[in-house]
Structure formats: structure tokens, C-alpha cells
Backbone bond lengths (Angstrom), bond angles and torsions (degrees), N, CA, C in turn:
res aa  C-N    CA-C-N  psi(-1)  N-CA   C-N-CA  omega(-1)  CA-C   N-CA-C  phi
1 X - - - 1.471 - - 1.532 109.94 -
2 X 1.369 108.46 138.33 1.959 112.24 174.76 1.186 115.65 -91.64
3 X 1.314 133.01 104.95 1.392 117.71 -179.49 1.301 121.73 -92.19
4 X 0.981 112.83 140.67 1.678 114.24 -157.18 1.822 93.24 -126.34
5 X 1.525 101.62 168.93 1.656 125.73 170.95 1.300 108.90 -144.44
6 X 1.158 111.26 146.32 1.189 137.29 169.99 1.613 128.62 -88.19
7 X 1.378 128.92 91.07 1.470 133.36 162.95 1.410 119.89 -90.67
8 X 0.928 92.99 88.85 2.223 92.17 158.38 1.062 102.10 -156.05
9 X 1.591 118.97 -177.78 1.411 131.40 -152.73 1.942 99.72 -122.55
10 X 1.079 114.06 -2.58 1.197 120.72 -162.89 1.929 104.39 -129.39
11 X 1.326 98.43 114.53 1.665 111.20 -158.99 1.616 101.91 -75.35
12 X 1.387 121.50 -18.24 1.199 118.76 175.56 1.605 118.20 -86.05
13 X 1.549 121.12 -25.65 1.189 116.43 154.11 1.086 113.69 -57.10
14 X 1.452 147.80 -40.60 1.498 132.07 -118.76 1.937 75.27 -115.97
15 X 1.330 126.48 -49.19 1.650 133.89 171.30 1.945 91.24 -35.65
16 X 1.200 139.25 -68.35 1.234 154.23 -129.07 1.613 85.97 -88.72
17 X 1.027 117.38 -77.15 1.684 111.43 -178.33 1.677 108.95 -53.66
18 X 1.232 138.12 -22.08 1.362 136.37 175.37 1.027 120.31 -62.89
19 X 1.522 105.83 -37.97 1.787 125.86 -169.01 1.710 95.56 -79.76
20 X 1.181 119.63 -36.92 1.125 124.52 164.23 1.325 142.09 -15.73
21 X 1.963 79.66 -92.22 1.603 110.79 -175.19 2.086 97.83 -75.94
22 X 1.296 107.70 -25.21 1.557 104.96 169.15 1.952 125.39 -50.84
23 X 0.982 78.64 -36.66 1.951 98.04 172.45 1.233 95.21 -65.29
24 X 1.207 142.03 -43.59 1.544 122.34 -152.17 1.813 108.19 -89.25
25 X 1.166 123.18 -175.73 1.318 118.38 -164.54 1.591 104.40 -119.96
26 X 1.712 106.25 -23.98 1.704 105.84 176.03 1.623 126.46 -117.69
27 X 1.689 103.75 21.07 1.429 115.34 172.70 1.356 103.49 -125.78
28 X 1.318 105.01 143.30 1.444 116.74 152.80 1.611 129.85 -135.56
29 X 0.740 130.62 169.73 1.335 149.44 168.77 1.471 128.12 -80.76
30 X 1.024 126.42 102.64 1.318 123.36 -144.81 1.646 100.51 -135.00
31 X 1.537 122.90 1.89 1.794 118.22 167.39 1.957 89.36 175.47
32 X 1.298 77.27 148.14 1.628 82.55 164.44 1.782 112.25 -146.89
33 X 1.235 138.99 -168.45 1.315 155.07 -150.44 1.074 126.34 164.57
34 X 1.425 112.84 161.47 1.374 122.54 178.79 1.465 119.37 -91.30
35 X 1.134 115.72 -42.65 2.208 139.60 -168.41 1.883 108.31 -123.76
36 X 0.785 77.06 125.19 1.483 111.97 146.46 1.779 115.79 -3.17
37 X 1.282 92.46 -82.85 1.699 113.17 162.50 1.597 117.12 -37.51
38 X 1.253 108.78 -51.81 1.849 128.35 -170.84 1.121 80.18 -67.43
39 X 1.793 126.48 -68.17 1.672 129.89 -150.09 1.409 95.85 -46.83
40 X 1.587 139.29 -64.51 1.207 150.22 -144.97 1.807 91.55 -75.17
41 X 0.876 145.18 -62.09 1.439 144.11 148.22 1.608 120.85 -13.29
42 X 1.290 106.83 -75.35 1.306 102.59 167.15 1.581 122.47 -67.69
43 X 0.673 146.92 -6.35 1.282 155.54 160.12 1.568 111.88 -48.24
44 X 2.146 86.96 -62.57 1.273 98.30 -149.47 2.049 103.21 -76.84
45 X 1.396 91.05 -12.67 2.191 109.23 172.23 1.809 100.77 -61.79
46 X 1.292 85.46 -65.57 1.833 105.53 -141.31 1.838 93.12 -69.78
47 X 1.934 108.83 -28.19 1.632 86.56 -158.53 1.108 132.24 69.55
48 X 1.384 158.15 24.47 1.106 153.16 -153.70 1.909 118.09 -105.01
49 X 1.032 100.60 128.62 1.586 112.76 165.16 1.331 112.59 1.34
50 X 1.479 103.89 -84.74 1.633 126.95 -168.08 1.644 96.37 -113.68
51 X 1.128 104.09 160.54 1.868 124.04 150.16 1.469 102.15 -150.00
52 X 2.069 100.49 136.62 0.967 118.62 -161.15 2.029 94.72 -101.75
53 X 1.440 105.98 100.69 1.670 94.77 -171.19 1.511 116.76 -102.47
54 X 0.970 95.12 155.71 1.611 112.01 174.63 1.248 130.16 -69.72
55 X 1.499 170.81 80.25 1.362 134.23 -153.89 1.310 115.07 -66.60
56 X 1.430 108.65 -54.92 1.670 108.71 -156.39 1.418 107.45 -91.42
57 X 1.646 124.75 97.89 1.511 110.21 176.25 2.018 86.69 -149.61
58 X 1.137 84.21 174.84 1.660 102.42 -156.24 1.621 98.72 -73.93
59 X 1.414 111.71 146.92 1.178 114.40 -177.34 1.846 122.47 81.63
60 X 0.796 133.20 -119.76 1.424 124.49 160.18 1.678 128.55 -76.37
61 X 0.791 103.19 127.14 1.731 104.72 178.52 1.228 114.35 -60.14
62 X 1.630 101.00 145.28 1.511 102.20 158.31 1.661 115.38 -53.66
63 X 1.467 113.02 -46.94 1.543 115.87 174.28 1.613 123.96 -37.44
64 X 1.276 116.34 -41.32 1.658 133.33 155.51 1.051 139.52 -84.41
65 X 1.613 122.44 -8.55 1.245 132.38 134.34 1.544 114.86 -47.56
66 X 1.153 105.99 -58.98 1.525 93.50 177.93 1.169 140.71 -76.72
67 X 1.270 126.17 -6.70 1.251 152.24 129.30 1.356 115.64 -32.84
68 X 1.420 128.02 -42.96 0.861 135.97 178.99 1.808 128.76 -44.97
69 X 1.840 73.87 -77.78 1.199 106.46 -178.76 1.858 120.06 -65.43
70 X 1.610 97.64 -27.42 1.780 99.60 154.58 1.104 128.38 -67.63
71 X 1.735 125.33 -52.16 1.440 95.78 149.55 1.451 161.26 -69.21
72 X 1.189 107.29 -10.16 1.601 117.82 162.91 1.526 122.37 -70.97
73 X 1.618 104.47 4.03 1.530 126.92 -171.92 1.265 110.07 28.03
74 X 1.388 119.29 60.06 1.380 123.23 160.87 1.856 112.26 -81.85
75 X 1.420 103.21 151.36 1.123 104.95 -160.38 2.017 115.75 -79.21
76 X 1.193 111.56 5.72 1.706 147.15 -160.03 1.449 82.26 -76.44
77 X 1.713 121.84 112.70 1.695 108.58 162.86 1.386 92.78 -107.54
78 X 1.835 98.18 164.46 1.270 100.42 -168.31 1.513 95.33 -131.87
79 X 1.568 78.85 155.65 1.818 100.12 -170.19 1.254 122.27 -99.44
80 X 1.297 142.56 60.61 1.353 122.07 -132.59 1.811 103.81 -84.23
81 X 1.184 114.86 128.47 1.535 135.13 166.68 1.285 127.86 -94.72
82 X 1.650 128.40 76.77 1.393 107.28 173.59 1.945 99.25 -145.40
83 X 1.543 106.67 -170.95 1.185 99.00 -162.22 1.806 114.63 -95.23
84 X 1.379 112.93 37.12 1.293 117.43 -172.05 1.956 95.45 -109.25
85 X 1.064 115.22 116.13 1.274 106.01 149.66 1.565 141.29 -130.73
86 X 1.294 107.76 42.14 1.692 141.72 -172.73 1.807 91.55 -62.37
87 X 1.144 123.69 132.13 1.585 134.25 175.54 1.228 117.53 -42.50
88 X 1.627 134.51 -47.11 1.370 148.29 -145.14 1.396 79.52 -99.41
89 X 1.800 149.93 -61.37 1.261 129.50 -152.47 1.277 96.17 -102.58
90 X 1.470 156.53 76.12 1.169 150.30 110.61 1.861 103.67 -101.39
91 X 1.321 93.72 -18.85 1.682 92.69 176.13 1.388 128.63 -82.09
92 X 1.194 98.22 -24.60 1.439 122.87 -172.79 1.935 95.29 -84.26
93 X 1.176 118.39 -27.42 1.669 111.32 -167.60 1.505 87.37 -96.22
94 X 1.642 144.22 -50.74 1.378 155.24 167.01 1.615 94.84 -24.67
95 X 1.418 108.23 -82.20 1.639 91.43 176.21 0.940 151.00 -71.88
96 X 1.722 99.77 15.07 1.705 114.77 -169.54 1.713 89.24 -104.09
97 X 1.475 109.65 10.58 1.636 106.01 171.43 1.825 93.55 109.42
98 X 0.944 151.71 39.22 1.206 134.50 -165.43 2.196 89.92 -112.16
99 X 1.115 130.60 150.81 1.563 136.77 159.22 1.232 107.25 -100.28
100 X 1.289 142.15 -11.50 1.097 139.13 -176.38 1.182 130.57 -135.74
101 X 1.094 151.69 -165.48 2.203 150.11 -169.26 1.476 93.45 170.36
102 X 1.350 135.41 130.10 1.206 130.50 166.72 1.914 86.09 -151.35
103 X 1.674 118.31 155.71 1.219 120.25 163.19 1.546 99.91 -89.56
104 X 1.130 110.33 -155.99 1.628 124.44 -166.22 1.855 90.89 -126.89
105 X 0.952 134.52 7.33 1.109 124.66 175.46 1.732 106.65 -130.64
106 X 1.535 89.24 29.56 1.995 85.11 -178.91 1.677 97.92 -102.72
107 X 1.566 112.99 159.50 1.189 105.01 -167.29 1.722 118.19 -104.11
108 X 1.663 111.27 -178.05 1.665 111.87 -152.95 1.352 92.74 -47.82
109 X 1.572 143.48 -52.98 1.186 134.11 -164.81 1.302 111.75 -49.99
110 X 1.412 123.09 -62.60 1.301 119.98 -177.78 1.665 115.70 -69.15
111 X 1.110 128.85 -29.03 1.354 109.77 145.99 1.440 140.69 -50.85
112 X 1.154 124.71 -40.89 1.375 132.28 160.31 1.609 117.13 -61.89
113 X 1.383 113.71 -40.94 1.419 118.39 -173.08 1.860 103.94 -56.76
114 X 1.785 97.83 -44.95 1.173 115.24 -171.13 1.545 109.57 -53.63
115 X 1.222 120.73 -51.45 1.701 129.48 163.42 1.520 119.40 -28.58
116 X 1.194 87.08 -43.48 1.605 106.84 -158.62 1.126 102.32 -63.00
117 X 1.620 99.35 -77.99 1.276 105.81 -168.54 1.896 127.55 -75.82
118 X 1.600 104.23 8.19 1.842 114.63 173.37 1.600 92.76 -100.15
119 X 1.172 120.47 -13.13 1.241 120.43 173.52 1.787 108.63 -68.08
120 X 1.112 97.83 -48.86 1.866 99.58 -166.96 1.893 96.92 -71.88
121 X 0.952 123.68 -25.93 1.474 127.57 -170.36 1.115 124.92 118.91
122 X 1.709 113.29 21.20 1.371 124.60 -168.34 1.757 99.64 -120.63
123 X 1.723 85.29 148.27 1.565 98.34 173.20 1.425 115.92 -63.82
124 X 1.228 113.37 165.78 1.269 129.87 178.83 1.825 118.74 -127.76
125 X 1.146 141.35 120.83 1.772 132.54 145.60 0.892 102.22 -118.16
126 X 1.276 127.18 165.28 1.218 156.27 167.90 1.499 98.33 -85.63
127 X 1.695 119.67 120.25 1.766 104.83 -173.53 1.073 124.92 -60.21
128 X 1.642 118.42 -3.79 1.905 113.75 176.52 1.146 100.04 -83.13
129 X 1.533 126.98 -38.84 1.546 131.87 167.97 1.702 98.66 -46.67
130 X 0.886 122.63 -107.69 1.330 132.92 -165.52 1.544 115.68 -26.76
131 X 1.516 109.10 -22.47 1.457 95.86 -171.12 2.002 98.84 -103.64
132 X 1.060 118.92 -33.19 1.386 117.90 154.61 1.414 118.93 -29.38
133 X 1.550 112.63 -53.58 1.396 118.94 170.92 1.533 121.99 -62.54
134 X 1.205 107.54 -15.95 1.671 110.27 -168.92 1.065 86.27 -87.52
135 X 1.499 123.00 -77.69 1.231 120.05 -171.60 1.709 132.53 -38.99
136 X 1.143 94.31 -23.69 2.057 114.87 -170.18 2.123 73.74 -85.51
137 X 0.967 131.06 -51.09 1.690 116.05 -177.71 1.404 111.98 -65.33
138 X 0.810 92.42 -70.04 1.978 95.60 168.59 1.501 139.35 -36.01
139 X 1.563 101.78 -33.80 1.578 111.82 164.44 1.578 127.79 -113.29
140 X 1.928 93.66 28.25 1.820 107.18 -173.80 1.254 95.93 48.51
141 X 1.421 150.67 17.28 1.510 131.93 160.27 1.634 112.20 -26.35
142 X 1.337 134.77 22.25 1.497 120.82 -178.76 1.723 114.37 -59.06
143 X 1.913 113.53 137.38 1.541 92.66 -156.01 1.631 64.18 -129.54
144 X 1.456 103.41 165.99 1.777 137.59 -153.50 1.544 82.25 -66.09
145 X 1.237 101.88 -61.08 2.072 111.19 -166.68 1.467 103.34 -32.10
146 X 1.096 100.93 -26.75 1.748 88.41 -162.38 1.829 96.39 -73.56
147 X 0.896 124.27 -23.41 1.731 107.68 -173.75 1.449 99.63 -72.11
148 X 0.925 146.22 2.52 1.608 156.48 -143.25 1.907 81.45 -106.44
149 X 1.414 104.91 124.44 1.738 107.10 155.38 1.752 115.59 -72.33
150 X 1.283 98.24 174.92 1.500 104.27 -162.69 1.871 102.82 -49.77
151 X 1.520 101.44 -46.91 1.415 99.70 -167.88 0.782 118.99 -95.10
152 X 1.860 121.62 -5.88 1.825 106.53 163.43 1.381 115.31 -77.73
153 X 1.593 117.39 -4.67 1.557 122.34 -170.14 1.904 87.13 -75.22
154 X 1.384 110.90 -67.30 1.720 105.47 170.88 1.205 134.36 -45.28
155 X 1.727 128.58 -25.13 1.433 109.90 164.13 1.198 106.38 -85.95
156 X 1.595 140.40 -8.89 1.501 131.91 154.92 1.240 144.65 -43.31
157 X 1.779 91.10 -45.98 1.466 119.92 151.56 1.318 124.41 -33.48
158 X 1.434 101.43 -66.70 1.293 101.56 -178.08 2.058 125.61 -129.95
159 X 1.670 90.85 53.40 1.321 122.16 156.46 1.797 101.04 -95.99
160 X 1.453 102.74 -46.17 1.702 109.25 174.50 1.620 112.00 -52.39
161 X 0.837 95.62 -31.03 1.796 111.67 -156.18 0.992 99.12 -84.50
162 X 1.985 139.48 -9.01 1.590 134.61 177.05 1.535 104.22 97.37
163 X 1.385 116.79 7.38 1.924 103.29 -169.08 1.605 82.66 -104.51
164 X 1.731 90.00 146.73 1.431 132.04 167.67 1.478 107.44 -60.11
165 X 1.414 96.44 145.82 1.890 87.62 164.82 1.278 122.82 -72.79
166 X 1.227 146.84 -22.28 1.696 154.53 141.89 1.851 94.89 -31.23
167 X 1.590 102.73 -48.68 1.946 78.91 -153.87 1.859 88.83 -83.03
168 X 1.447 121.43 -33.42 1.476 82.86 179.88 1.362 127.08 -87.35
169 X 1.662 130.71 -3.30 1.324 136.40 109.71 1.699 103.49 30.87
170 X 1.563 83.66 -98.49 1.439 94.51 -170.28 1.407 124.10 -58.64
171 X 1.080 104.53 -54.62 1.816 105.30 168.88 1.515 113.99 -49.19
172 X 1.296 134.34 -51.39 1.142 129.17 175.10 1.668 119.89 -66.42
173 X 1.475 107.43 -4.43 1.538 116.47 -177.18 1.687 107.90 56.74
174 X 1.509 122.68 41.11 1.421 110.46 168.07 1.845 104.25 -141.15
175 X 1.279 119.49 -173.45 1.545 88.60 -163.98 1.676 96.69 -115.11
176 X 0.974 100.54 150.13 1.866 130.93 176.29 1.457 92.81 -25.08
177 X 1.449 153.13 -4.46 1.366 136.18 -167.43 1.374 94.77 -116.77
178 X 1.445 130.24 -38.43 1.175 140.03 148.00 1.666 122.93 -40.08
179 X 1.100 134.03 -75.08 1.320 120.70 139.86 0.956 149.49 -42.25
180 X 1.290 101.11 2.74 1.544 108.55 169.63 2.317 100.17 -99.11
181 X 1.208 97.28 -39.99 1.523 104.44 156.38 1.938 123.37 -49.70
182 X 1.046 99.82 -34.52 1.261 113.00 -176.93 1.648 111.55 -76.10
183 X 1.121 103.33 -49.32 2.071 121.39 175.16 1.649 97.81 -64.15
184 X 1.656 119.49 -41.68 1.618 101.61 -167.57 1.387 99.85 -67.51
185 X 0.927 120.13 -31.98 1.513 120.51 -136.42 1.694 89.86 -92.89
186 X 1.634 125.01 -39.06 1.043 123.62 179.58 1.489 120.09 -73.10
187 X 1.278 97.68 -15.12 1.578 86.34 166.48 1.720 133.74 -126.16
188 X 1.667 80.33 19.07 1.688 99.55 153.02 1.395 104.61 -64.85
189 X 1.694 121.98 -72.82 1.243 129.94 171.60 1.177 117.00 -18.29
190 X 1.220 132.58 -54.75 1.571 151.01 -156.12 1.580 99.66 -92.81
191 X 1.356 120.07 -31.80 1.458 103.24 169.95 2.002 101.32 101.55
192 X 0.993 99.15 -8.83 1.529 101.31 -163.24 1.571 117.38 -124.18
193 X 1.315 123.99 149.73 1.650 130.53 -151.04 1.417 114.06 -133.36
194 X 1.517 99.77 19.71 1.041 99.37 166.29 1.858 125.89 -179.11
195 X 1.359 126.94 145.88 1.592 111.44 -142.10 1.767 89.44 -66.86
196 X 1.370 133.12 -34.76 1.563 101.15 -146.42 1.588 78.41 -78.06
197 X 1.545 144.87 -3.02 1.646 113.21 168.98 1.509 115.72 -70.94
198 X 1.422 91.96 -33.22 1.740 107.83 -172.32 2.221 106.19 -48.53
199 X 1.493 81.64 -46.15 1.693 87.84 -171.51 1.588 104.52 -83.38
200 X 0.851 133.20 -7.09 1.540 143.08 137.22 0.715 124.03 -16.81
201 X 1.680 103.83 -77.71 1.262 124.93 -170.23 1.888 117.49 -82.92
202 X 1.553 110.03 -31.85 1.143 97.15 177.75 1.808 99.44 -74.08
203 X 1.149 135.47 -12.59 1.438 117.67 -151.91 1.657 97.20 -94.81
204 X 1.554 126.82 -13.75 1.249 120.24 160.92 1.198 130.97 -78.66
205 X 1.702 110.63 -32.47 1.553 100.81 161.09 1.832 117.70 -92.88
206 X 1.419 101.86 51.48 1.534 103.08 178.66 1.115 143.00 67.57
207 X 1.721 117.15 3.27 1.614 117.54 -167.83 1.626 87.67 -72.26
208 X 1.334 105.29 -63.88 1.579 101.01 -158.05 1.285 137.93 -51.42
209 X 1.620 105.24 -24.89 1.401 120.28 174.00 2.042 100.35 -90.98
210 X 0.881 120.77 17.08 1.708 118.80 -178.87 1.454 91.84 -108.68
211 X 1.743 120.70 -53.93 1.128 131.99 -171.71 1.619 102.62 -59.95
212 X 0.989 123.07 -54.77 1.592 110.70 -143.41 1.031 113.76 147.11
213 X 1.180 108.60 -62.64 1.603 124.02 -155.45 1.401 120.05 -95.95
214 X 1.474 116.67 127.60 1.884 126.70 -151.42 1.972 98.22 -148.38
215 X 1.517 98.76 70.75 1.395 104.68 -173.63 1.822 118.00 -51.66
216 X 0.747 131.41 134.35 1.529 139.16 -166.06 1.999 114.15 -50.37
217 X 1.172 77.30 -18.11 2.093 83.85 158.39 0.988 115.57 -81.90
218 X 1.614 141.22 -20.56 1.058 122.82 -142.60 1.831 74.99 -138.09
219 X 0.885 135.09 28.27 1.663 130.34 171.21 1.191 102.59 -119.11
């Protein structure tokens, strides 16, 4: 049997993959959660096969969850499930330790397949994932974001996205003077002095339209 967990922030995903992985005869479900924080907890209780993670939820990332859990070399591979599938960030979570890439709109087969086969010790993409990536190798697509560390790529995110340094502060659990360290420094890198260039610039090489987020300047 594969025992799997559930991380996301959204109760109707986490219902939708249950109904799922419940149909099958050699997975189960064995804890689920809302954050990040809980995921790394339950993980670190239950032990389980797979965990099915979230990236974007409040407080710690799925992106640093998995990070996490690779260096503490726990034996838990992770599947990551969310609705970004832009070339540069499934690569960036793959080498941050991730076995898996799936979107949120791939179907029961390829969810289950995905179990399956991060279960045996094998990688996983989703083929629009994987072939985005070929192609992003094949045509030097290299995009600026990528010099960005894990967590200046997230207060970029959501400097684009309209949040204050207090509100992502809080979500990131560190304080507004610190993120405010995090924004200079990221957009030294980036070359740029100011967010509507910043969201500019991520929205041509794809963060913003992978993410979600399409700030009202740029619509």
C-alpha cells in the first residue's frame, strides 16, 4: 500500500484528490492539511510514501517544504500539485528536491499514475511540464527570474500581486525590514527600481501568467 498526504490550502482540492486516490485499491490517504507548516509535521508523524504539495499557501511554501524535507533526508517524496506550469518553476522546485510536477487540472489517471510511479523512486512530469522544459533547453529560453533565490522569487511574486511588506511579512513569518531586504536586493539582480517594471518583467518571461496573478496595469 502507498501512503500518501495531502497539502494544500484549498479544501475542495484536497476532497477532489481523496475521491480519487479512494477509487484505487493500492493508495491511501493517511493525513491531510491546510499549510505548509502542518504538511512538514504531518509528514514528519505519519511518514508516508508520497505527499501531494501545494506551492502557494500562506506561511511557508510548498517550495520550502520541500526543501525541507530533502534535507532532513526523510524518506516522504513529494509530488508537487499546483496551477503554475511556466518551464523555469517546475525546475527550480525539481531541484529544490521535488519527484514530481503535476498541474491541478491534470486528470484521475495522471494523478494516480503520478503516485505510482514517485512511489517506486521514479520521476514524474506532466508531458506539458516536461516538454515546455525541453523546449525552454533547446531554445536557451534562460529568463532573468531564475538568478532570483527561492525566497526573493516569492516576495516578487507577491510585491506583483499588490501585498505590503507587513502583509507578506506575515505570511512569510519574518518581519517587514527583512522583506524589505529581500525586495532591495531582488531588484538589484533584476536591474529594476521599481514593482510595475518588476511585474513587467516577470509577466514576459511567464511568472505572472503561470502564477495567477495579472496586476491591473498590466491587463
Amino acid at each position: 500500500m502507498i501512503n500518501v498526504v495531502l497539502v494544500d490550502d484549498h479544501d475542495l482540492v484536497r476532497v477532489g484528490f481523496r475521491k480519487i486516490i479512494e477509487e484505487t485499491s493500492d493508495i491511501a490517504v493517511v493525513g491531510e492539511c491546510g499549510n505548509a507548516d502542518a504538511g512538514l509535521q504531518l509528514i514528519r508523524g505519519e511518514k508516508p510514501d508520497v505527499a501531494l504539495v501545494d506551492v502557494h499557501m500562506d506561511g511557508m511554501t510548498g517550495l520550502e517544504l520541500t526543501e525541507r524535507v530533502a534535507q532532513a533526508h526523510m524518506a516522504t517524496r513529494i509530488v508537487v500539485v499546483t496551477v503554475v506550469d511556466q518551464a523555469h518553476y517546475p525546475r527550480r522546485l525539481m531541484d529544490a528536491g521535488a519527484m514530481g510536477y503535476l498541474t491541478k487540472n491534470c486528470s484521475a489517471t495522471d494523478l494516480v499514475g503520478a503516485i505510482r510511479r514517485v512511489a517506486s523512486g521514479r520521476r514524474y512530469l506532466a508531458s506539458a511540464v516536461a516538454e515546455n522544459m525541453a523546449l525552454a533547453v533547446l531554445d536557451g529560453d534562460a529568463s532573468p527570474v531564475d538568478i532570483l533565490s527561492d525566497r526573493e522569487l516569492e516576495v516578487a511574486i507577491m510585491l506583483v500581486d499588490g501585498k505590503n511588506l507587513n502583509d507578506i511579512g506575515a505570511q512569510l513569518s519574518v518581519s517587514p525590514k527583512t522583506v524589505s531586504t529581500y525586495k532591495q536586493r531582488l531588484m538589484d539582480k533584476l536591474d529594476v527600481r521599481h514593482v510595475v517594471d518588476l511585474a513587467r518583467l516577470m509577466s514576459v518571461h511567464g511568472v505572472l501568467k503561470g502564477c495567477g496573478y495579472a496586476p491591473s496595469f498590466l491587463q
